[in-house]
C-alpha positions as CSV (number, residue, x, y, z in Angstrom):
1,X,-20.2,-20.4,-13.9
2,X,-21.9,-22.3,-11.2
3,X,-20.6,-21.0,-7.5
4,X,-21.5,-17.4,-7.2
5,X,-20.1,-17.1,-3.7
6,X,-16.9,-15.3,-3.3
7,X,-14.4,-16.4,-0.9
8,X,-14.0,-14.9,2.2
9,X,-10.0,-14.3,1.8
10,X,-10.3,-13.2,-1.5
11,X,-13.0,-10.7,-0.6
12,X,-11.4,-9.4,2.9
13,X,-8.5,-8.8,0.3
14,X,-9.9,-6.8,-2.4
15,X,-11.8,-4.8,1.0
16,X,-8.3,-3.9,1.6
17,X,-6.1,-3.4,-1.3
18,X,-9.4,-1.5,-3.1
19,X,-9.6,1.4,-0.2
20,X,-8.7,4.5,-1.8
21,X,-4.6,5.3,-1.8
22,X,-3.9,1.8,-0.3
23,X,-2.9,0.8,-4.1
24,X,-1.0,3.5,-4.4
25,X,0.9,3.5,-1.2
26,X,2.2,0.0,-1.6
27,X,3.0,0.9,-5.0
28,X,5.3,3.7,-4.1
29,X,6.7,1.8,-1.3
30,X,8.2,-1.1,-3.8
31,X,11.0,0.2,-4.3
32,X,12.5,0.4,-1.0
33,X,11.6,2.5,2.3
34,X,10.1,6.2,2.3
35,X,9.2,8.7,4.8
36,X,5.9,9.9,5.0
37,X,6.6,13.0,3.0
38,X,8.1,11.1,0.3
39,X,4.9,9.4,0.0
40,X,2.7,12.8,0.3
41,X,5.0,13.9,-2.6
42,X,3.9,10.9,-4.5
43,X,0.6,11.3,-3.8
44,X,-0.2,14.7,-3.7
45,X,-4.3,14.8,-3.3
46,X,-3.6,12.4,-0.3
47,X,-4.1,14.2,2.4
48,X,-1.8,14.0,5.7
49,X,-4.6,12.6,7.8
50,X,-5.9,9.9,5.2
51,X,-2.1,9.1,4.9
52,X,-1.7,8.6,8.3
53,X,-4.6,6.4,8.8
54,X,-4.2,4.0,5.7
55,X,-0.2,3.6,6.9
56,X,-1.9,2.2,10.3
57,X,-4.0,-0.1,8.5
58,X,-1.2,-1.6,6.8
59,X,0.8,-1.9,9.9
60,X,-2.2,-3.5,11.7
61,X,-2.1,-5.7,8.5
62,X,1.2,-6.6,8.5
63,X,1.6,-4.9,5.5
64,X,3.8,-2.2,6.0
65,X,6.7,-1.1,9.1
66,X,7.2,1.9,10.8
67,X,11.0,2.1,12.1
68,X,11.5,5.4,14.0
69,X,15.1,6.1,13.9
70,X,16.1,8.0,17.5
71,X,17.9,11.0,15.6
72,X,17.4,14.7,15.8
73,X,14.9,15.2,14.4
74,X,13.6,11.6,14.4
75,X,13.1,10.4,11.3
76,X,10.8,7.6,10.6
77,X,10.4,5.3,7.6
78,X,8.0,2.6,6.5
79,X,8.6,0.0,4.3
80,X,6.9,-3.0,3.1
81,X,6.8,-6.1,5.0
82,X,7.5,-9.5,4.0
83,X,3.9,-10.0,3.1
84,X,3.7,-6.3,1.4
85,X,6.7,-7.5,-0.9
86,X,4.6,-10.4,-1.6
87,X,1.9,-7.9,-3.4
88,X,4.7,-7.1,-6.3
89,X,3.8,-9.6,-8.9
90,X,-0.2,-8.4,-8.4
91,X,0.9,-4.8,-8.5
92,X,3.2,-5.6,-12.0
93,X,0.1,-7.5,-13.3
94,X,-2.6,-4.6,-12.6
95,X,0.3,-2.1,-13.8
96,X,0.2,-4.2,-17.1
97,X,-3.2,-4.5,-17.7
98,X,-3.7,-0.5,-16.4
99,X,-1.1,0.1,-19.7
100,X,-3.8,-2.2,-21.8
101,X,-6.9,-1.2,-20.9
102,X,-7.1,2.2,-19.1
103,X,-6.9,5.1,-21.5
């Protein structure tokens, strides 16, 4: 096991995807669009301003979208992006070893 040194995209990855509720989010948002609610109903220790701060830093990510839909009420949804659909066969793979190893 020679190189110790991580590398840098591999560690400004895990800084993201191992915040607290990022995981989860992207996990709930696989299976197509949700509104913020449907998310808090996943989740519900997440609080509405944690929520609403971790679905920013996916959208500065590229993560996730927001699509605001000019109805009354407006109704917004975010889904995953092109590179947040590209997370799927990681979140299957930690899902797999989760039902392995976690008891």
């Amino acid at each position: 096991m020679g190189d110790t040194h991580l590398c840098p995209k591999f560690e400004k990855a895990f800084e993201l995807l191992g915040k607290k509720w990022i995981g989860l989010i992207i996990n709930g948002l696989l299976n197509g669009p949700r509104r913020f609610s449907d998310i808090r109903s996943l989740i519900p220790e997440l609080s509405d301003r944690v929520l609403t701060a971790r679905f920013k830093e996916l959208e500065a990510e590229g993560i996730i979208e927001r699509k605001v839909y000019p109805e009354t009420p407006v109704r917004i949804e975010y889904n995953l992006t092109e590179k947040g659909l590209a997370l799927q066969k990681a979140m299957s793979e930690i899902q797999k070893w989760a039902d392995i190893w976690i008891k």
